[in-house]
C-alpha positions as CSV (number, residue, x, y, z in Angstrom):
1,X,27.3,-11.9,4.3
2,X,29.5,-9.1,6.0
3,X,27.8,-5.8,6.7
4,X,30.6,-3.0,5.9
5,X,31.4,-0.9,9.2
6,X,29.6,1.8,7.7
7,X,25.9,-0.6,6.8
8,X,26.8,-1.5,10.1
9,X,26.5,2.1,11.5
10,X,23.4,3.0,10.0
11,X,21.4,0.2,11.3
12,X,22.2,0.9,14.6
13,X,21.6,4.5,14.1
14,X,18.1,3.2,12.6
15,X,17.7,0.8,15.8
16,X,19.0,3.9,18.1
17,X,15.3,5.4,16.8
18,X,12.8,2.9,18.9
19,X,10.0,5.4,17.9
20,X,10.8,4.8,13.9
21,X,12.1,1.3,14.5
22,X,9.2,-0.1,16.4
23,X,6.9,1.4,13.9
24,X,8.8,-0.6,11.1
25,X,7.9,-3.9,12.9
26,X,4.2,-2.8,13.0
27,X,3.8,-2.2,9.9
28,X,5.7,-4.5,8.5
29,X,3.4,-7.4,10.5
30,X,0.5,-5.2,9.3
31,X,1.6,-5.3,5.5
32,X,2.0,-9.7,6.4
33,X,-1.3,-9.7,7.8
34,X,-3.2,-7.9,5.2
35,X,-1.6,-9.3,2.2
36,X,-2.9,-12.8,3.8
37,X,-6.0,-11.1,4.4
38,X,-8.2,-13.8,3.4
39,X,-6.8,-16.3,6.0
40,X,-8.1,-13.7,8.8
41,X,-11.6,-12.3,7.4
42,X,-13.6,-14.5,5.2
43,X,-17.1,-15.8,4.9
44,X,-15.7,-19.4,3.6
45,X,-14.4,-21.3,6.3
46,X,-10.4,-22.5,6.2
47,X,-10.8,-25.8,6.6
48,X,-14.5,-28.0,6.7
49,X,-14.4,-32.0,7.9
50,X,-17.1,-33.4,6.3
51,X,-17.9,-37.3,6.2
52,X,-14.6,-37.9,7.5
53,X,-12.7,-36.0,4.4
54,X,-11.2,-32.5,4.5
55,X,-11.7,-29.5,2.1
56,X,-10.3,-26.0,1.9
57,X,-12.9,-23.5,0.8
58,X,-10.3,-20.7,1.8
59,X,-8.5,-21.5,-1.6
60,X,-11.3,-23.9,-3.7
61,X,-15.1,-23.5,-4.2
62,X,-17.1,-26.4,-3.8
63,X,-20.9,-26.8,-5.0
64,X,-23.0,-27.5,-2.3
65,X,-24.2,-31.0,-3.7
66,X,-20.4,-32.1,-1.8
67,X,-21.7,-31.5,1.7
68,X,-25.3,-32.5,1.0
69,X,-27.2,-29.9,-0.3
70,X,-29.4,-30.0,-3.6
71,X,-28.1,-26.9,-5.7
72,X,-25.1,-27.2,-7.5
73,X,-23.6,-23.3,-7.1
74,X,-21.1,-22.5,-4.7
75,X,-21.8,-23.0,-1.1
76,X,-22.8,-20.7,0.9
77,X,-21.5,-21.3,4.9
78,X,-23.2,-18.7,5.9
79,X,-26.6,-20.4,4.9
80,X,-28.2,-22.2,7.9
81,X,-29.2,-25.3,6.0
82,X,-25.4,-25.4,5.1
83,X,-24.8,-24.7,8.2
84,X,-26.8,-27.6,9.6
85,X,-25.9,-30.1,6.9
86,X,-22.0,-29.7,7.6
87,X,-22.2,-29.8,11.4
88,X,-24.1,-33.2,11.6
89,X,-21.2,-35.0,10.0
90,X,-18.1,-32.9,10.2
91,X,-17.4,-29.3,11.3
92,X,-15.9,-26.4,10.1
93,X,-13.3,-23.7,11.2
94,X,-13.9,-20.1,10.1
95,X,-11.5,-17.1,10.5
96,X,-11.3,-15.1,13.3
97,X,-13.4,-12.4,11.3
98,X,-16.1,-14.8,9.4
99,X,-17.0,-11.8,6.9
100,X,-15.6,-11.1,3.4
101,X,-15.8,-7.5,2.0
102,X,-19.1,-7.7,0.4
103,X,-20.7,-9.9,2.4
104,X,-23.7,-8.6,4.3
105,X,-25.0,-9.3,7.4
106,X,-28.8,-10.1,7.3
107,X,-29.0,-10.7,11.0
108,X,-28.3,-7.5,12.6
109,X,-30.3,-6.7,15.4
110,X,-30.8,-3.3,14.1
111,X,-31.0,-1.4,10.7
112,X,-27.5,-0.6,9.6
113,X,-25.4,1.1,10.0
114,X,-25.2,-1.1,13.1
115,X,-22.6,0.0,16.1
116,X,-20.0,-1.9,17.7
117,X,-21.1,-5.6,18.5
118,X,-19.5,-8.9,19.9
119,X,-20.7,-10.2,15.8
120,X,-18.9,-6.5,14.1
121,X,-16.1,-5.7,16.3
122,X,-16.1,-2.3,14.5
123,X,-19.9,-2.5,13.6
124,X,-21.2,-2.0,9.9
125,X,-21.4,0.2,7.2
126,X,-24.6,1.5,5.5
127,X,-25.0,-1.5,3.4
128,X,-23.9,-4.1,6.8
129,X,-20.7,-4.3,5.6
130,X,-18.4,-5.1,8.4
131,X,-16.3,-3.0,9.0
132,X,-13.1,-4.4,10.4
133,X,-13.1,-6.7,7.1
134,X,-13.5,-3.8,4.5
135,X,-10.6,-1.8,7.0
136,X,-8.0,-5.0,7.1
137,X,-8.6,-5.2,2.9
138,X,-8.7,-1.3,2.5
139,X,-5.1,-1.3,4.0
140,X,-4.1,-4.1,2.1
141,X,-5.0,-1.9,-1.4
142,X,-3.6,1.2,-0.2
143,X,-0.3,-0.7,0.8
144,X,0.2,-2.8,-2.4
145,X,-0.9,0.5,-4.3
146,X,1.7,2.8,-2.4
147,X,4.5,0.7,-2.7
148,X,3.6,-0.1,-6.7
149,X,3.6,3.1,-7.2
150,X,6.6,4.3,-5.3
151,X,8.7,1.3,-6.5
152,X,7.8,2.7,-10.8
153,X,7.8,6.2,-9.9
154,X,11.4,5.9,-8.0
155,X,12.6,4.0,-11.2
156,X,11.7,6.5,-13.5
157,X,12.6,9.3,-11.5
158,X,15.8,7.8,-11.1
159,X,16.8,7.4,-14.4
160,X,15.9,10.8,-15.4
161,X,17.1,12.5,-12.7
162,X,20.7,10.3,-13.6
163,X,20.3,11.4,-17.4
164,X,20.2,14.7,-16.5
165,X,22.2,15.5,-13.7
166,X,25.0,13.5,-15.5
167,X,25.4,14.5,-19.3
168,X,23.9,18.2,-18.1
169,X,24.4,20.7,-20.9
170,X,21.7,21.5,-23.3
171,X,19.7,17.9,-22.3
172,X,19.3,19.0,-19.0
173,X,18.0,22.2,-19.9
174,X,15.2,20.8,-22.2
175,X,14.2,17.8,-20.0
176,X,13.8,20.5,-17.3
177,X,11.4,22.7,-19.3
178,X,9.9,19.8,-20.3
179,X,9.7,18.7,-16.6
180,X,8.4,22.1,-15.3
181,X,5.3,21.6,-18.1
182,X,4.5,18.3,-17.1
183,X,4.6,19.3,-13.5
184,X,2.4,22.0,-14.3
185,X,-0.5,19.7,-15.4
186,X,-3.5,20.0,-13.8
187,X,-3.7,15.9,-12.3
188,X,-7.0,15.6,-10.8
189,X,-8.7,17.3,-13.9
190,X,-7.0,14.8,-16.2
191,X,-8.5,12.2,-13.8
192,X,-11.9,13.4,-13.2
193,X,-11.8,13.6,-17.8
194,X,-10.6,10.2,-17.8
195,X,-12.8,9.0,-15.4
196,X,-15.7,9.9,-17.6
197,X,-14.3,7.9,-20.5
198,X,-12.3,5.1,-18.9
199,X,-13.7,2.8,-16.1
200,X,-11.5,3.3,-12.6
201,X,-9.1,0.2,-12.0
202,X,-6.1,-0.5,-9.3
203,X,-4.1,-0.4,-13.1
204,X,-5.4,2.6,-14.6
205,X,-5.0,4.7,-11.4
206,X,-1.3,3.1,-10.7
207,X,-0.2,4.3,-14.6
208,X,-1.9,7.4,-13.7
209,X,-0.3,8.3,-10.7
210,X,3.1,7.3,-11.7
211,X,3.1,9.7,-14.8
212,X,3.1,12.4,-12.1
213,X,4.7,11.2,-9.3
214,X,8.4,10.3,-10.3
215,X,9.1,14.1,-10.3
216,X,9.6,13.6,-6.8
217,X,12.8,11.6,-7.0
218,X,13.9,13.2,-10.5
219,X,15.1,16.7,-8.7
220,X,17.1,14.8,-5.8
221,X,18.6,12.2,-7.9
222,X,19.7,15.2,-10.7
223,X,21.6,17.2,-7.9
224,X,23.1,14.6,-6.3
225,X,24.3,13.8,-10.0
226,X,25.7,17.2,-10.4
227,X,27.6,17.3,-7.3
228,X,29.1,14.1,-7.7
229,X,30.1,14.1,-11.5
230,X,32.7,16.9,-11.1
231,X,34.2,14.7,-7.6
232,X,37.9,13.8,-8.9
233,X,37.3,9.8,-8.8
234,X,34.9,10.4,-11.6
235,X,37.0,12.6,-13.8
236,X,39.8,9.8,-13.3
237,X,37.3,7.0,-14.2
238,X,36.3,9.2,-17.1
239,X,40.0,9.9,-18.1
240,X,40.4,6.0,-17.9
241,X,38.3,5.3,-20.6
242,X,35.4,4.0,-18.0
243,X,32.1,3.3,-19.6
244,X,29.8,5.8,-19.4
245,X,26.8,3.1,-17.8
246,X,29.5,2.1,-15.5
247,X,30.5,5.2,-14.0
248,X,26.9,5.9,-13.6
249,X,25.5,2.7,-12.3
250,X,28.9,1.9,-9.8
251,X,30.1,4.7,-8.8
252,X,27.6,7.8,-8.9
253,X,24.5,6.0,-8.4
254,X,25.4,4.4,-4.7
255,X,26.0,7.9,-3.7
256,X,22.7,9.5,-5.2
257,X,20.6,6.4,-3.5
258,X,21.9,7.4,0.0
259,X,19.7,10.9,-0.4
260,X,16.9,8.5,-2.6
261,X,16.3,5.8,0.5
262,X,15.6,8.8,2.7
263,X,12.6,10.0,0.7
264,X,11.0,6.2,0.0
265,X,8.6,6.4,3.0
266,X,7.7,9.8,2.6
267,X,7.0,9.0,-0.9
268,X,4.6,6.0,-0.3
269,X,3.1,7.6,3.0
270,X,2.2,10.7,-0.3
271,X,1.1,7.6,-2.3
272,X,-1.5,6.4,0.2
273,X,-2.8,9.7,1.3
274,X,-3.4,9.9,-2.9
275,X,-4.7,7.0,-3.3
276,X,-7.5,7.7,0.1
277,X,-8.2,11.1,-1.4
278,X,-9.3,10.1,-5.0
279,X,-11.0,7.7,-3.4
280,X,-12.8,9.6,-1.7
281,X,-13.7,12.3,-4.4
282,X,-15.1,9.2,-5.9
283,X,-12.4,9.0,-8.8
284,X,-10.4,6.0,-7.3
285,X,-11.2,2.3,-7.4
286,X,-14.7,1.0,-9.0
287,X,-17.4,1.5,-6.6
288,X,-18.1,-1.0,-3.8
289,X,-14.1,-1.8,-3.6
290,X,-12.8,-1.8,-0.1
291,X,-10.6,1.0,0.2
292,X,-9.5,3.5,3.4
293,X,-11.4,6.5,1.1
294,X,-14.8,4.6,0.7
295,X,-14.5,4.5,4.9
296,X,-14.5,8.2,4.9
297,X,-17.2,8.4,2.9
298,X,-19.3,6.4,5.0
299,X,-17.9,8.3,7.6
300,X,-19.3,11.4,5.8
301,X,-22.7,10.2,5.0
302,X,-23.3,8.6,8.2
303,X,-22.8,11.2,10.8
304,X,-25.5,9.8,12.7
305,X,-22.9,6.7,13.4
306,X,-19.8,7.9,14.5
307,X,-18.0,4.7,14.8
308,X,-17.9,4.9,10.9
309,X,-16.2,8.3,11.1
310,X,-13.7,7.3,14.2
311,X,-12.5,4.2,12.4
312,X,-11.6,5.9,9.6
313,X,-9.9,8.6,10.5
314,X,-8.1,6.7,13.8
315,X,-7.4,3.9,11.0
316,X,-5.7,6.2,8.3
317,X,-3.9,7.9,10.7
318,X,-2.1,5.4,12.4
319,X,-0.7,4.0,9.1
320,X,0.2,7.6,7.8
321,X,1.8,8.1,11.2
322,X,4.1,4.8,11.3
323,X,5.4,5.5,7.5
324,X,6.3,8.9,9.1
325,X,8.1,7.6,12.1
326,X,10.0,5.2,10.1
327,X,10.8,7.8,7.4
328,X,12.5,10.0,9.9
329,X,14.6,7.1,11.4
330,X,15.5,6.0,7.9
331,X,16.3,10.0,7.9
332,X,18.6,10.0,10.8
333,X,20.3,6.7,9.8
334,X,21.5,8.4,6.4
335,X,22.4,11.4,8.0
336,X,26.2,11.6,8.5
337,X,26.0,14.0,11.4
338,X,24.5,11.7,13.3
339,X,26.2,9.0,15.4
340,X,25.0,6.1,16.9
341,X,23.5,6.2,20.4
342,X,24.8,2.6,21.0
């Protein structure tokens, strides 16, 4: 596939960013490694050799009558008995972080919240918890939730934003009336109303948020339409008896995108810091869910463990500050004032 000369330019005004490019690669190695999050922190090993046969508890659950034992529930590795049952015929290999997000630790050396340990790399929460586990799947929520909601909220935004900034006239004058009421909504009132009647879910907040949130795009994308409908290729295209979809979707739409790609990380870097703060407030995902805003609360009602609070906020900003980084460069690459430094 050839890149046009202008593609071309752009990514090497993106590369010309190290600051926003290197922050790409991070996150996008952080998004690989927590959407395979199970591979690096689990209480099930990946793979167990026992009697000369292999098994996978990383993807299957196996009673514990298959290595030996007498009950016929799922095993538990952690279990010493287990433990000692599997390791005089076979072995096992555990992830580099041997905890799963509920799983507690009954061996800490001290009542929990425990610090910092060679067992906890980032210590545990109030419940033992570890941390590091409930941090690597909170990012993987608040990723996967961000870019959800960005992907629904830029295509509704999009289309309405086209509808309107195309046909104009008396149906962009009521969709913005109608947009300026909607906007107006109080949102965490409907949610802390609806919280009382419907039980939290990664769903229920997603359709939530992205009643709200495609307002974001909706303004761009409807000046952008304005400016370029009245361009003189479109009046010709129009004259020539060019579908109306067409005209939109081939040769406005490109042009309208350019302004749209600029705002995506902005948009999910909002979508995250929403997601963390409604968490938080205790209106986000069902209790006990690993999230970034159930680390701030443990943050907050652990003062007396600091490590809870440093994690948190070191961990939330990091992320936040990458999307940023990358958002600018994706900024400077669309910009047509700027030239490459290549």
């Amino acid at each position: 596939m050839t890149l046009s000369p202008l593609t071309r330019r752009r990514l090497a005004q993106f590369r010309s960013n190290k600051r926003g490019f290197w922050s790409f690669w991070i996150f996008l190695g952080l998004f690989i490694v927590t959407l395979g999050a199970e591979f690096f922190a689990n209480e099930n090993p990946l793979i167990v050799c026992y009697k000369g046969q292999l098994y996978f508890p990383i993807v299957k659950n196996y009673p514990e009558t298959t290595f030996g034992g007498t009950f016929a529930t799922n095993t538990n590795y952690r279990d010493n008995v287990v433990k000692a049952l599997i390791n005089k015929d076979g072995w096992m290999v555990f992830p580099p972080v041997p905890y799963s997000p509920s799983t507690v630790n009954y061996d800490l050396p001290v009542p929990a919240p425990a610090p910092p340990s060679h067992d906890n790399w980032f210590g545990t929460d109030d419940q033992g918890r570890d941390v590091l586990t409930r941090l690597i799947y909170g990012y993987r929520v608040s990723i996967l939730f961000g870019l959800w909601l960005t992907l629904f909220s830029g295509i509704i935004g999009i289309f309405v934003g086209a509808v309107q900034g195309y046909f104009g006239g008396r149906l962009d004058l009521i969709s913005q009336r109608l947009t300026e009421i909607w906007s107006g909504l109080p949102v965490l009132y409907l949610l802390i109303i609806m919280s009382s009647m419907i039980e939290p879910s990664f769903g229920w907040l997603l359709a939530i948020m992205t009643l709200f949130n495609w307002m974001i795009l909706s303004a761009v994308v409807r000046a952008e339409f304005f400016r370029t409908r009245a361009l003189d290729y479109v009046r010709a295209a129009e004259a020539l008896g060019v579908p109306t979809i067409r005209i939109i979707l081939r040769h406005i739409l490109p042009n309208a995108m350019v302004a749209t790609i600029t705002y995506v990380p902005f948009m999910l870097n909002t979508s995250i810091s929403t997601l963390t703060a409604l968490d938080f407030l205790g209106f986000g995902l069902p209790p006990g869910s690993a999230s970034l805003g159930e680390l701030i609360t443990q943050g907050k009602n652990n003062i007396h463990a600091p490590w809870l609070g440093m994690v948190a906020f070191f961990a939330i900003a990091f992320l936040l500050s990458l999307l940023i980084f990358i958002g600018e460069a994706v900024r400077d690459a669309f910009d047509p004032r700027k030239t490459s430094m290549r």
